[in-house]
DONUKOL-310765 format. One record per residue (C-alpha): residue number from 1; residue in three letters; y, z, x. Coordinates in steps of 0.25 Angstrom, whole numbers, plus 5000, padded with zeros to 4 digits. Layout:
<recs>
NUM;ALA;Y;Z;X
...
</recs>
This chain:
<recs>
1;UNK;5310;4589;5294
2;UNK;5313;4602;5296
3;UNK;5297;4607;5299
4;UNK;5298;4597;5311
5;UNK;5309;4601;5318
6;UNK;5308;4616;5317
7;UNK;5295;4619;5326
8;UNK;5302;4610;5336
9;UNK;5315;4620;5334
10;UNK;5307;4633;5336
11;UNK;5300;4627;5348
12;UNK;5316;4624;5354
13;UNK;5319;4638;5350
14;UNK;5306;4645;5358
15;UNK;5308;4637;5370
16;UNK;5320;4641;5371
17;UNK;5317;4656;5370
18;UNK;5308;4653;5380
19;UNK;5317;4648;5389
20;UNK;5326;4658;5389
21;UNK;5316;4668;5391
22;UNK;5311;4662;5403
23;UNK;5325;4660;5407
24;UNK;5328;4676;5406
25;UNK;5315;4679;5411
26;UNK;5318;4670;5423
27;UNK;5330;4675;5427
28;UNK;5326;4690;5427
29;UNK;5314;4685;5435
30;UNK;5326;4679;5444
31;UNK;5333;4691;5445
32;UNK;5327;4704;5445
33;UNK;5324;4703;5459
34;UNK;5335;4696;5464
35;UNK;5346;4706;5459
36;UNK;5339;4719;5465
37;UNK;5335;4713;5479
38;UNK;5350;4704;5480
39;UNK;5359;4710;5474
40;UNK;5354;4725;5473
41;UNK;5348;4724;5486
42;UNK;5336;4732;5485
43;UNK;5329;4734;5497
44;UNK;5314;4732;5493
45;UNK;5318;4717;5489
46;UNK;5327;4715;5503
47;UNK;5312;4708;5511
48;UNK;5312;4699;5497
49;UNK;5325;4695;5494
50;UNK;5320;4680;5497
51;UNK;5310;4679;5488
52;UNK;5317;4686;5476
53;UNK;5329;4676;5478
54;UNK;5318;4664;5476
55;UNK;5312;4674;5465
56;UNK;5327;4671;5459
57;UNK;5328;4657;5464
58;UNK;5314;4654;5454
59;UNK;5315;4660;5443
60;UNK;5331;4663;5440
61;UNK;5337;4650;5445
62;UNK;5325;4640;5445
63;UNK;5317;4644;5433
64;UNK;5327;4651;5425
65;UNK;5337;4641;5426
66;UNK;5328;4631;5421
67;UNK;5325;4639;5410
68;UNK;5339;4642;5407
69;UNK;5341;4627;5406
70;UNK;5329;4625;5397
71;UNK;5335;4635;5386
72;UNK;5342;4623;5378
73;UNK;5337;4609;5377
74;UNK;5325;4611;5384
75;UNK;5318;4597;5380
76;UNK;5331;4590;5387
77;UNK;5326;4596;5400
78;UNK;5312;4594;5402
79;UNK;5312;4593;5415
80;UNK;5316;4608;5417
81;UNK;5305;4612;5406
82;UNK;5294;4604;5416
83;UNK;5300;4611;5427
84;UNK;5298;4625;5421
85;UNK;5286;4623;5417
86;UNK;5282;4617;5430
87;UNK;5289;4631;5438
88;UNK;5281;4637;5430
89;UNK;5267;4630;5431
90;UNK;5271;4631;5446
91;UNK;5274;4644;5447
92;UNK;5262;4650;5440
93;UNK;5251;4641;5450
94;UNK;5260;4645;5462
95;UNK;5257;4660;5459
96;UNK;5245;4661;5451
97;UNK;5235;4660;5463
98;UNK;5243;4673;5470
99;UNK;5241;4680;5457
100;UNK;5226;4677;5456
101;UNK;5225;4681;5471
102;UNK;5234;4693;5468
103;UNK;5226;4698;5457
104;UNK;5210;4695;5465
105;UNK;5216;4703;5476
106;UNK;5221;4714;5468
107;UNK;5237;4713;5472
108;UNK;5248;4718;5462
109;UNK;5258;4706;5462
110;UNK;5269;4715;5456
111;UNK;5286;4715;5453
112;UNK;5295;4727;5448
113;UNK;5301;4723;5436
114;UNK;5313;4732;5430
115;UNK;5307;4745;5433
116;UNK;5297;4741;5425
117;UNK;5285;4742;5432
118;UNK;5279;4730;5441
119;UNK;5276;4716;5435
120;UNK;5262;4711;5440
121;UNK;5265;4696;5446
122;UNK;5248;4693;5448
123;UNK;5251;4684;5436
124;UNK;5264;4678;5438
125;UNK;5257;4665;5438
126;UNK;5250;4666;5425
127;UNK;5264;4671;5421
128;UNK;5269;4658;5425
129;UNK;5257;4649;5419
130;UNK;5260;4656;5406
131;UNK;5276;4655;5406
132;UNK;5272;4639;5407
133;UNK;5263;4639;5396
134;UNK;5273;4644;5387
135;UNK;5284;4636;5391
136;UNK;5276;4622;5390
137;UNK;5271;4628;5375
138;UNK;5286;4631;5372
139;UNK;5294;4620;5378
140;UNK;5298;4610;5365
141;UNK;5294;4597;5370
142;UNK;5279;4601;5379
143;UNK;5279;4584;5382
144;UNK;5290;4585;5390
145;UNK;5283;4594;5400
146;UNK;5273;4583;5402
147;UNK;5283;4573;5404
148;UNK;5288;4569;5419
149;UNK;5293;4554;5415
150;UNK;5305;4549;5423
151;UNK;5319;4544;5415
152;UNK;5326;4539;5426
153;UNK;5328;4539;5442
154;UNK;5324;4552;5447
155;UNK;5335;4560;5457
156;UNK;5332;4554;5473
157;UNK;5341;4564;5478
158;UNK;5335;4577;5471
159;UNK;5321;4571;5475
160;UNK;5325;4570;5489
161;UNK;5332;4584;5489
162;UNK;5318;4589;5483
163;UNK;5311;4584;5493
164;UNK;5318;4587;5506
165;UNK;5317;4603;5500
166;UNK;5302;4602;5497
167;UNK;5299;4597;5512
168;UNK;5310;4611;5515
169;UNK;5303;4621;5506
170;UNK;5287;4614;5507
171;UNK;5285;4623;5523
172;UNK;5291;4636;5515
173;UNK;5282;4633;5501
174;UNK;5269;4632;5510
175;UNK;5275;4644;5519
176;UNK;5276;4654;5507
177;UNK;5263;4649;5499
178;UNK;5256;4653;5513
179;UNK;5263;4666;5514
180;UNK;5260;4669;5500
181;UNK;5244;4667;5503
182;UNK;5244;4675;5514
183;UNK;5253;4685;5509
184;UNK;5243;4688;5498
185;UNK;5231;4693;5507
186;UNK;5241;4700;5516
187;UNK;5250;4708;5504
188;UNK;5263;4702;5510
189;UNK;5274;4707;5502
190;UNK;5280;4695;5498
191;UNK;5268;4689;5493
192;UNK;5263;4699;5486
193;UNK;5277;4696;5477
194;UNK;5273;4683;5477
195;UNK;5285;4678;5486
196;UNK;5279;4668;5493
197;UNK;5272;4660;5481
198;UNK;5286;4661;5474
199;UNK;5295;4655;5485
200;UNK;5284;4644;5488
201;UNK;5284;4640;5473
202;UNK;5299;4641;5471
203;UNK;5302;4631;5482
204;UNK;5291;4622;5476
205;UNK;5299;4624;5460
206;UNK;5310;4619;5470
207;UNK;5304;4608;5474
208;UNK;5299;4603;5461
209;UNK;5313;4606;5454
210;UNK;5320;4596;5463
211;UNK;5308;4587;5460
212;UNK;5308;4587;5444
213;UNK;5324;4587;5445
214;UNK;5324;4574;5453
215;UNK;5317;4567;5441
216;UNK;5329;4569;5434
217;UNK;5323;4570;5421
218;UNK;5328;4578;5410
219;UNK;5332;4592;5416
220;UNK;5335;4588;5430
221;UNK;5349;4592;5431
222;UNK;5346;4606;5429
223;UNK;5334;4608;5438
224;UNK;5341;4601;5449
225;UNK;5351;4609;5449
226;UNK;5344;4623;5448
227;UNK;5335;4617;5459
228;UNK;5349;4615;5466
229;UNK;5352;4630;5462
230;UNK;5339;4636;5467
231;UNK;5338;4629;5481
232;UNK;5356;4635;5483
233;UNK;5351;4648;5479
234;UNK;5337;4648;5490
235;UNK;5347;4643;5501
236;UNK;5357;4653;5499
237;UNK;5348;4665;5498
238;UNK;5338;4661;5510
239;UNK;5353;4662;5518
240;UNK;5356;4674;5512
241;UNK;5341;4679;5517
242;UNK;5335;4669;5528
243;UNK;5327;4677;5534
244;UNK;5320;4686;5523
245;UNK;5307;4680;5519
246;UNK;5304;4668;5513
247;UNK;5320;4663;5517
248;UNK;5321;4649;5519
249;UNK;5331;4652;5530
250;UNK;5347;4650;5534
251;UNK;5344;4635;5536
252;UNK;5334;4631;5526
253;UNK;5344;4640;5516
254;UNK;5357;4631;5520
255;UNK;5345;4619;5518
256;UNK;5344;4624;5503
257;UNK;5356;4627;5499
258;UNK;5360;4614;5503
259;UNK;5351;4607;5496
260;UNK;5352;4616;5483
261;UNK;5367;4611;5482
262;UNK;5361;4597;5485
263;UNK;5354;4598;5473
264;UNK;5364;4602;5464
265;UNK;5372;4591;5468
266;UNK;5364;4580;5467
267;UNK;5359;4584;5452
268;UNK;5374;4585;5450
269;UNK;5378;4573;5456
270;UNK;5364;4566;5448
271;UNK;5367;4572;5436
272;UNK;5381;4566;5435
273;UNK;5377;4553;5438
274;UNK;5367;4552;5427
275;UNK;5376;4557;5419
276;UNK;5386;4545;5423
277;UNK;5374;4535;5421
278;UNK;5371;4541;5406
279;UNK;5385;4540;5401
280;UNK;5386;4526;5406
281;UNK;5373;4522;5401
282;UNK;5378;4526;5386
283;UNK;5393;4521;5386
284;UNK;5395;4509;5378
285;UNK;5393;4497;5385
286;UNK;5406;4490;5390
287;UNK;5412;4476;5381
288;UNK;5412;4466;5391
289;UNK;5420;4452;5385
290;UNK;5414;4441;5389
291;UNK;5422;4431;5397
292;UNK;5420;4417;5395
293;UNK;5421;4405;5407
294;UNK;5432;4398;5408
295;UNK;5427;4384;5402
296;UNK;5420;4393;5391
297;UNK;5432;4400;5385
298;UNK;5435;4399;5370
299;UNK;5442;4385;5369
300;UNK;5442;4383;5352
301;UNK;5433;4372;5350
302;UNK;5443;4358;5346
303;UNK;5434;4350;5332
304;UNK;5434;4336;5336
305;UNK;5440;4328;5327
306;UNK;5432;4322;5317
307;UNK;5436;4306;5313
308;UNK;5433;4302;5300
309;UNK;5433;4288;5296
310;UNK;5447;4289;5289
311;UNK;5452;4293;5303
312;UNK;5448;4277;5310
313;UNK;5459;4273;5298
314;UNK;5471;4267;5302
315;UNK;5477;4279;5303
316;UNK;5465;4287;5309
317;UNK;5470;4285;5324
318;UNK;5483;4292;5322
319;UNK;5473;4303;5317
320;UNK;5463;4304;5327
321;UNK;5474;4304;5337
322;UNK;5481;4315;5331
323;UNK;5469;4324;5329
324;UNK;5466;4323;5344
325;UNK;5480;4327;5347
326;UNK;5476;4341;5341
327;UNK;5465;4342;5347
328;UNK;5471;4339;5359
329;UNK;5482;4349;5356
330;UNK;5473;4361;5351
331;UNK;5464;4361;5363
332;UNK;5476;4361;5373
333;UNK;5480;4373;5365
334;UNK;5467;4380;5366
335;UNK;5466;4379;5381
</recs>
């Protein structure tokens, strides 16, 4: 007994290690930037404070809070492990062809790191294909990955939602892919720190957050929510900065955060009406007595009386006579 189920123990305990590797790694990745350009207010960050908020806004609050989530019963939330896994499959076809065209033309894609010296990003894409390799080898349950299946009515209002913020973000997806192409051939500085490719496939992770969270399969809750988070924290930066690069602007901000807000109160609002219909669903079923018709009510049955042959003796009338006096009497007394 005991040889079956510890393989499938250790596996829990890796993955879970895993996660909360990614997890740390995420949210450094989420912050490094952030803190010196916002809060320290460095000058050379001041013409990037746009893109190193969506920087923060993808791996920090998107990424990182799915991984947080994943640390404990990852297998109850699958839908968070598929999304993972697709961010990352995503991420690493969104930036592998910049790193190919990077390394043919000879550029150095790099970032600062701690004093440490510069980090190359002309394989950040590669990095990404193999982060999903290892997650889909350490993940418990690798079926489950495969596995899109439906177990009940999906979420109208967060599919609506998701749609009205793809037809608002599909002119700035196709706007930023364009200026990252051009960008290449033309050293812009932006491109070069591949801003443009990382804000086109943020909004697109968006998008197919809010689609995967509509399913409401296992794990909907949770990416709905951060979906919700994400979309409040974009709105409120692009009016904090509207007109640096990349900014959405004062009114599509006001747009977003609305609609993050939205978001979170309809998975709220969903999420405890599925929780109604669960607890009702297993509460004992309710005793109904059943009520008879007025002619059918529980009127004892009266024997007939049974005349023997002694009964048609002289004496038999009196008998007879008196027998149906009682029955006569008993049935006055039942009704």
């Amino acid at each position: 007994m005991f040889t079956i189920k510890r393989p499938q123990i250790d596996k829990k305990k890796r993955f879970t290690l895993l996660t909360v590797g990614f997890a740390a790694f995420l949210l450094i990745a989420g912050t490094f930037e952030f803190i010196p350009a916002w809060v320290l207010r460095d000058p050379a960050d001041q013409i990037h404070l746009w893109h190193i908020a969506e920087l923060s806004a993808l791996a920090a609050l998107l990424l990182g809070g799915v991984a947080l989530a994943l640390i404990r019963q990852p297998q109850e939330k699958p839908l968070l492990a598929q999304f993972f896994l697709l961010s990352l499959i995503i991420l690493s076809i969104g930036f592998i062809p910049f790193d190919i065209d990077a390394l043919v033309s000879g550029i150095n894609i790099s970032i600062p790191a701690f004093g440490l010296g510069n980090i190359p990003l002309n394989t950040v894409g590669f990095a990404f294909l193999l982060l999903a390799g290892v997650f889909v080898l350490a993940y418990p349950d690798r079926r489950a990955l495969l596995s899109f299946k439906l177990k009940g009515r999906i979420s109208v209002a967060l599919l609506l939602l998701t749609l009205v913020f793809a037809v608002f973000l599909d002119p700035a997806i196709n706007k930023e892919i364009y200026y990252q192409i051009v960008g290449m051939a033309n050293s812009d500085v932006h491109a070069l720190e591949l801003h443009w490719i990382g804000s086109a496939l943020l909004m697109i992770l968006l998008i197919v957050a809010g689609l995967m969270a509509s399913t409401k399969r296992p794990g909907w809750k949770i990416l709905g929510f951060i979906t919700g988070e994400v979309y409040f924290f974009l709105g409120v930066i692009t009016m904090i900065v509207p007109n640096y690069a990349g900014s959405w602007g004062e009114a599509s901000g006001l747009f977003t955060i609305f609609g993050g807000v939205l978001y979170m109160l309809i998975v709220l609002a969903e999420s405890e009406g599925t929780s109604e219909s669960v607890s009702k669903s297993v509460s004992e079923p309710e005793i109904k007595s059943e009520v008879l018709p007025e002619n059918e009510t529980g009127t004892p049955a009266v024997p007939e009386p049974v005349i023997t042959p002694g009964d048609l003796s002289a004496s038999g009338t009196p008998q007879v006579i008196n027998s149906e006096m009682r029955m006569t009497e008993s049935s006055s007394l039942a009704r």
